[in-house]
Every structure is written in C-alpha cells, then in structure tokens.
C-alpha positions as a Python dict, from the first residue, in 0.01 Angstrom:
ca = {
    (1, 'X'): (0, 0, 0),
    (2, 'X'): (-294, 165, -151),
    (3, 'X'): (-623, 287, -84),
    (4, 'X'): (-782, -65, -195),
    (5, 'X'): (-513, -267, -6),
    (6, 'X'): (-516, -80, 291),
    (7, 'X'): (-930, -142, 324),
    (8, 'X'): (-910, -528, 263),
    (9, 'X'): (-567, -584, 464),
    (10, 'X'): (-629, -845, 732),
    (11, 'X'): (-248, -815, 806),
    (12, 'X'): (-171, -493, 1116),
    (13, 'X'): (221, -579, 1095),
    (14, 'X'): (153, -470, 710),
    (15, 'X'): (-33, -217, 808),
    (16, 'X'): (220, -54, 993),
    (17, 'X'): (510, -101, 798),
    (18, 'X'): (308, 92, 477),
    (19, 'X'): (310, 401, 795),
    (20, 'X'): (638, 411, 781),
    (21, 'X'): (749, 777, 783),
    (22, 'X'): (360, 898, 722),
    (23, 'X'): (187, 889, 1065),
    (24, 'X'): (224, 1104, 1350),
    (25, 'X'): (414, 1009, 1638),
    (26, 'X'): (104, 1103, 1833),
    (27, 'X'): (-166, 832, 1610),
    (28, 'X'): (139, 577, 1667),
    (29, 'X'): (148, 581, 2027),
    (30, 'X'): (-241, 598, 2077),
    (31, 'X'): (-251, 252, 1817),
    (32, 'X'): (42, 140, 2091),
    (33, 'X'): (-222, 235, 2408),
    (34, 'X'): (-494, 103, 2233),
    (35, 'X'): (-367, -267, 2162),
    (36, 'X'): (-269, -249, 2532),
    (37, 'X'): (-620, -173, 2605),
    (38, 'X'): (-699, -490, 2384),
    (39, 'X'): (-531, -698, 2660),
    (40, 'X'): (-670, -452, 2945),
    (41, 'X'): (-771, -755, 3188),
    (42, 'X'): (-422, -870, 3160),
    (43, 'X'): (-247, -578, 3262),
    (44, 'X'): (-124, -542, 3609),
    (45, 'X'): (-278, -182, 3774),
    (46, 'X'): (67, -22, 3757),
    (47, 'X'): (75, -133, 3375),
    (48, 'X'): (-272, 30, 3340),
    (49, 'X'): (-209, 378, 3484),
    (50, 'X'): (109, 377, 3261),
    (51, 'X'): (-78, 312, 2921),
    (52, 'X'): (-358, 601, 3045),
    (53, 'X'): (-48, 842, 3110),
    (54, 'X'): (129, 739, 2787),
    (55, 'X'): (-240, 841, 2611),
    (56, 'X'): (-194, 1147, 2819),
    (57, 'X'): (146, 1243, 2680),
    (58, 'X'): (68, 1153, 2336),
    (59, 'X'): (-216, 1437, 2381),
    (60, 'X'): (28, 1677, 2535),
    (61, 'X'): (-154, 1628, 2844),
    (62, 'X'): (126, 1531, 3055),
    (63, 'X'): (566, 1586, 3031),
    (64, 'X'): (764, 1306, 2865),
    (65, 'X'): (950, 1346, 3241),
    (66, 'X'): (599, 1171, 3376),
    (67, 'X'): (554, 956, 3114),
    (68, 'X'): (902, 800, 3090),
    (69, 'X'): (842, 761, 3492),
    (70, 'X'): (532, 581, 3376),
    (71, 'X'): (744, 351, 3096),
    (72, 'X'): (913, 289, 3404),
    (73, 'X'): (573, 103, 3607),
    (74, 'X'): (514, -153, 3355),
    (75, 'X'): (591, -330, 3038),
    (76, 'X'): (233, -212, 2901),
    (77, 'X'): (371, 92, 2933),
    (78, 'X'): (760, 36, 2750),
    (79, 'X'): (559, -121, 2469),
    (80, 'X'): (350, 225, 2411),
    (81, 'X'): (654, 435, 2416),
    (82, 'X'): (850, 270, 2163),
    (83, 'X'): (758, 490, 1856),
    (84, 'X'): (989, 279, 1549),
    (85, 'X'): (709, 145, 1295),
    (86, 'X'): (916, -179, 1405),
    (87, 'X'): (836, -98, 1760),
    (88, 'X'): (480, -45, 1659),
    (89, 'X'): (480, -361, 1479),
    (90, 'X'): (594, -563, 1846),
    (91, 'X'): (343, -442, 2001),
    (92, 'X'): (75, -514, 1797),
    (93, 'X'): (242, -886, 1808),
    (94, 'X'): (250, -933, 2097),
    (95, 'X'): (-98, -803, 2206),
    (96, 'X'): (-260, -1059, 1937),
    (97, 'X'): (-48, -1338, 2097),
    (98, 'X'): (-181, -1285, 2365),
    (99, 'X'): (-513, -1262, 2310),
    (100, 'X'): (-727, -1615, 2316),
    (101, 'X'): (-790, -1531, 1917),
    (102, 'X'): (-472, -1422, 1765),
    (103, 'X'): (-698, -1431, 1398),
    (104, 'X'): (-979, -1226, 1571),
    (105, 'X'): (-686, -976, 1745),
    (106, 'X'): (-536, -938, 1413),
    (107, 'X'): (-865, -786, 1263),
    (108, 'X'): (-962, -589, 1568),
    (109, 'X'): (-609, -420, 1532),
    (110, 'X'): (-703, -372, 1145),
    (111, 'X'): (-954, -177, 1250),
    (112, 'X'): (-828, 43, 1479),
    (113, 'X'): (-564, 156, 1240),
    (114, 'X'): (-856, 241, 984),
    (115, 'X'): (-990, 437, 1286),
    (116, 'X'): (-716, 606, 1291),
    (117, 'X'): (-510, 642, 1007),
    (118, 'X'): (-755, 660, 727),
    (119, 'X'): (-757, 1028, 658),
    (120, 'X'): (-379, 934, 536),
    (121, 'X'): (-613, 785, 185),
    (122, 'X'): (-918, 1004, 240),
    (123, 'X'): (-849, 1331, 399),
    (124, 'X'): (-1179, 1456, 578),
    (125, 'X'): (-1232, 1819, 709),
    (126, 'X'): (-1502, 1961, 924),
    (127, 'X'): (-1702, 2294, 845),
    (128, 'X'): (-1644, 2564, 1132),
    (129, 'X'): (-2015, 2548, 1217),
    (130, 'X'): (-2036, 2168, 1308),
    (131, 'X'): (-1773, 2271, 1602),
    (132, 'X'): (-2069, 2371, 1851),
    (133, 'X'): (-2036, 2417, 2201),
    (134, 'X'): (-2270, 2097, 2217),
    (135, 'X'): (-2049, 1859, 1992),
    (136, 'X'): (-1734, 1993, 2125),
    (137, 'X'): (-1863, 1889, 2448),
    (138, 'X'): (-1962, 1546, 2327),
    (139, 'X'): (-1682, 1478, 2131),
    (140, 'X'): (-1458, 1591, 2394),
    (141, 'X'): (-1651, 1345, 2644),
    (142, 'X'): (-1683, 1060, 2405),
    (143, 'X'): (-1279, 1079, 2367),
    (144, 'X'): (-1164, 1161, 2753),
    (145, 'X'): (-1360, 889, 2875),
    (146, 'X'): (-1296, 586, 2611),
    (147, 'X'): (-1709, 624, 2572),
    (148, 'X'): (-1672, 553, 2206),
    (149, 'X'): (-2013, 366, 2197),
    (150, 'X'): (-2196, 725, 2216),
    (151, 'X'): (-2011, 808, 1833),
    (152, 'X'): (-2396, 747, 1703),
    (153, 'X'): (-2562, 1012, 1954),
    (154, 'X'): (-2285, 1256, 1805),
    (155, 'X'): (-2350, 1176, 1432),
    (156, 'X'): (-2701, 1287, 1490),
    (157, 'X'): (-2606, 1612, 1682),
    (158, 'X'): (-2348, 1662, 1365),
    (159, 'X'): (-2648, 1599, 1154),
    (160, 'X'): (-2805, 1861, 1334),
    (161, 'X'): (-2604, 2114, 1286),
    (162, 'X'): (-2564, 2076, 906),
    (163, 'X'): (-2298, 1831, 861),
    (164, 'X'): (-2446, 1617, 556),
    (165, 'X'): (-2088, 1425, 537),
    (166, 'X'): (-2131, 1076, 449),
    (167, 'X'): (-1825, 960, 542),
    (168, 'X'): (-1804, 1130, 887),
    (169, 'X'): (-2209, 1053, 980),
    (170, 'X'): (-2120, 684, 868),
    (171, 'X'): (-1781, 631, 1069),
    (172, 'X'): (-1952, 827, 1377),
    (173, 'X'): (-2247, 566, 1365),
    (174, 'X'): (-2006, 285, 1306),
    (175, 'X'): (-2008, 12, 1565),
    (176, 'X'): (-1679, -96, 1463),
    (177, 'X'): (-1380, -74, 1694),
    (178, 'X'): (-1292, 328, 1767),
    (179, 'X'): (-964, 454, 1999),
    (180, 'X'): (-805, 742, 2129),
    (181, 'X'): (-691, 917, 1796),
    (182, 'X'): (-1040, 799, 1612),
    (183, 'X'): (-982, 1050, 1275),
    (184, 'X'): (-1339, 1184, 1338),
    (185, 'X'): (-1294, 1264, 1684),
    (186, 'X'): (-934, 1419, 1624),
    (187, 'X'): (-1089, 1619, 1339),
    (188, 'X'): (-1386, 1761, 1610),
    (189, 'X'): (-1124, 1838, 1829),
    (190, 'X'): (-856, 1983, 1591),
    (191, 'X'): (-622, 1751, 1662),
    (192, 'X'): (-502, 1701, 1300),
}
C-alpha cells in the first residue's frame, strides 16, 4: 500500500495487513484498546479495567505479569493482547460487527490507524523548543485521560511557542477520531 492508498482506504483489515512487520508492537496494541473502546458500552467492567491495563502495558506503565492477569478478566482484554497483524485484523472485525454500523465502524477504525500510523508515510518531528513545560503538561493530560477533544487548545499553545507545522497544527485541531498512540501526541511525548 502506498501513501495515496493508505489515505483513501475505507478497508482497516487492509490496513493492517500493509503493517505487517512495520508498526510497533506498542501502536498495535493501542489500535487493539482503542477498537475495544469503540464498543466501550458493551464491555463488561472487568473487560474495561483489562483494556485500560493493556493501554498501560503497551506504555510500559505496568508488567506483562499484570497485564496477562488482566487478559485473564475479559475477552476485551485477550483481543488487545494478541499482537499477529492477523490478530489485529480479528479484532478490528469483530469490534465493527458489533457495532450497530459495521460501514460507519469500518471508517472510524480507518481513522484511528491514520491517527496512528501515519508517520510510517510522513515522518513528522518536533523542534526541542515546542516541548514546554506547558505542552508537555497538556499533551501529557490530553493522552492520560482519553481527553482528545482538547488536541485544538494544544495546537494553539504549539502555535505559541513557534511551531508553524502544518501538518501537526492541522492533525492537533482535527476533530477526527484520535487514540492512545495519536502520532502527534507520541511525538510531544517522545514516544517514537
């Protein structure tokens, strides 16, 4: 898949497959979390706390020992460990069938892998002096707390301290669908 076909591609199970040995266990599991979070009012409690820990392991926030007890609390949370671009694949399946618009699911899941995964056909970087203490803070927040609708309010304080990136102002002040792993966010962070 290429640039062009990866920005038109209404198709996640293609999507994945073109990851194949080119994403980061980490982005995979987070896409994993995040179509589980798709389905989040379906999800039994012990199913919910698994996803957030799998999140949390993918960060290196928690040992695979707590997170494999996790896998153990739910099937929300078997489905995020699985890590095979196959296994990926299943998930994102199975979240779309069950969602009441498998069409609709399909493209919401198309755009969480751009969220995450475009830097793969458009590597971005981030100037040392856009890193305040301020958008550190904020980006930091945005990402702990799932509060992706505040992007915007951190596009302006990246604007603010210089950044003039088109691509990073115009993904921050997106209001398209953003996840744990958001390429912006994980570049603010150093994540990448």
């Amino acid at each position: 898949m290429n640039a062009t076909d990866w920005v038109a591609c209404t198709d996640p199970t293609r999507m994945i497959l073109s990851l194949d040995g080119r994403a980061q266990e980490r982005k995979l599991r987070l896409f994993n979390a995040a179509c589980c979070r798709r389905i989040w009012i379906s999800l039994s409690g012990g199913s919910r706390q698994a996803v957030a820990l799998i999140e949390r392991f993918a960060d290196g926030e928690v040992s695979a020992a707590r997170a494999i007890d996790a896998w153990h609390t739910g099937v929300a949370a078997f489905a995020a460990w699985g890590l095979s671009v196959a296994n990926v694949a299943s998930v994102a399946s199975n979240a779309a069938q069950a969602s009441a618009d498998y069409a609709a699911e399909c493209l919401a899941q198309c755009e969480v892998l751009r969220d995450l995964f475009d830097t793969l056909y458009w590597p971005a970087t981030a100037a040392p002096s856009w890193r305040t203490p301020l958008i550190t803070s904020m980006a930091r927040t945005i990402y702990d707390e799932h509060s992706f609708a505040d992007l915007p309010i951190l596009a302006d304080a990246l604007e603010e301290a210089g950044c003039e990136d088109e691509v990073i102002l115009e993904h921050s002040r997106s209001r398209g669908l953003h996840a744990r792993g958001c390429w912006c966010l994980d570049l603010l962070l150093r994540k990448v």
